[in-house]
Residue, then its C-alpha position, 0 to 999 in steps of 0.5 A: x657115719x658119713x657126715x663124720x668121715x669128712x672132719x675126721x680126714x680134715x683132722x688127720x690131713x690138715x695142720x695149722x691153727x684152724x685145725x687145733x680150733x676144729x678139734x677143740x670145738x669136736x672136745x665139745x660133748x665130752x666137756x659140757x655136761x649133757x643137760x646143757x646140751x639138752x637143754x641148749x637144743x631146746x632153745x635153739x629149736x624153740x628159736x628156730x620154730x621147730x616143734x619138739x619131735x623125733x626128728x629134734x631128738x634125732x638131729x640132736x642125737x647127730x649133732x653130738x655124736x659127730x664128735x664120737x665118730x671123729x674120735x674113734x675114726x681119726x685113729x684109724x685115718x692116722x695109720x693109714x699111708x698116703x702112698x697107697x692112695x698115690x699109687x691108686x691114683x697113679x694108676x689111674x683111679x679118681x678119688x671117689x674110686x680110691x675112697x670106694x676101694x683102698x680107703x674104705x676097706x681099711x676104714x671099715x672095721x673102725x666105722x663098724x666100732x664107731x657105729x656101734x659104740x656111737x649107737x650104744x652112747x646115744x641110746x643110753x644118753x636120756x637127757x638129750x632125749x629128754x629136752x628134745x623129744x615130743x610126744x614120742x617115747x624112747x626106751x630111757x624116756x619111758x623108762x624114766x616116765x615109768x620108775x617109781x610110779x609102777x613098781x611092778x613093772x621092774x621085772x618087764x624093765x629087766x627083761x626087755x633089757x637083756x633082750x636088747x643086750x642079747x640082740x645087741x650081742x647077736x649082731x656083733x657076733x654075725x659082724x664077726x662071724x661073717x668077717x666084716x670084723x677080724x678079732x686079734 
């Protein structure tokens, strides 16, 4: 989340050329097929010697959704105005002290969004895992590994995934329920 605030405030206080160039390049993961990714990852980590592991598919996992986050932030960023951050710093808070106050509290049921909808893309996204997993496994790996070679096991499948549903929908309801998300 925080590498991605960064390029999203780039997006929304920038103009020019080189911005239009930035925002084709964050368009990437959602117009090249995941395979391609998955399998360009790959390659790049074979080049670089690095051994398929799970901090390959984690980086992998962070590098395109990047784009995600910036998406789903740069909205918010968008509406935000410029002359509360003025006044803040007219009155005499530095940057980091206007991001940590005015900035952040108005950001943060986007950031919030953003997580939850970057986790749910990544963990649902099995190709990317995949090409760039080693000897680990992840639930859509394992998942996949699994399917039609134990038929009996389908009942276990679809018991762990309303488990992971169920506490998936749990978290978001204390998010809401303690206030750190306000529904309209």
């Amino acid at each position: 989340m925080a590498i991605a605030i960064p390029p999203s405030f780039y997006i929304v206080r920038s103009r020019g050329r080189i911005k239009n160039i930035f925002l084709i390049y964050m368009m990437i993961p959602f117009v090249i097929p995941w395979i391609i990714i998955g399998i360009s990852s790959y390659i790049f980590y074979w080049y670089i010697g690095l051994p398929k592991s799970l901090l390959t598919a984690a980086l992998s996992h962070i590098v395109y959704s990047i784009p995600l986050i910036v998406t789903l932030l740069a909205p918010r960023l968008y509406t935000l105005d410029p002359d509360i951050e003025n006044a803040s710093m007219d009155l005499g808070a530095d940057p980091i002290q206007t991001f940590r106050y005015i900035i952040l509290p108005q950001i943060l049921p986007a950031m919030l969004s953003a997580a939850v909808i970057t986790f749910a893309w990544s963990f649902d996204n099995f190709i990317v895992s995949y090409y760039t997993l080693g000897d680990e496994l992840t639930w859509p790996v394992w998942v996949f590994s699994i399917l039609g070679k134990v038929p009996r096991i389908m009942p276990i499948i679809n018991a762990i995934s309303v488990v992971i549903i169920t506490v998936s929908t749990l978290i978001l309801y204390v998010i809401v329920k303690k206030g750190f998300i306000r529904l309209i």
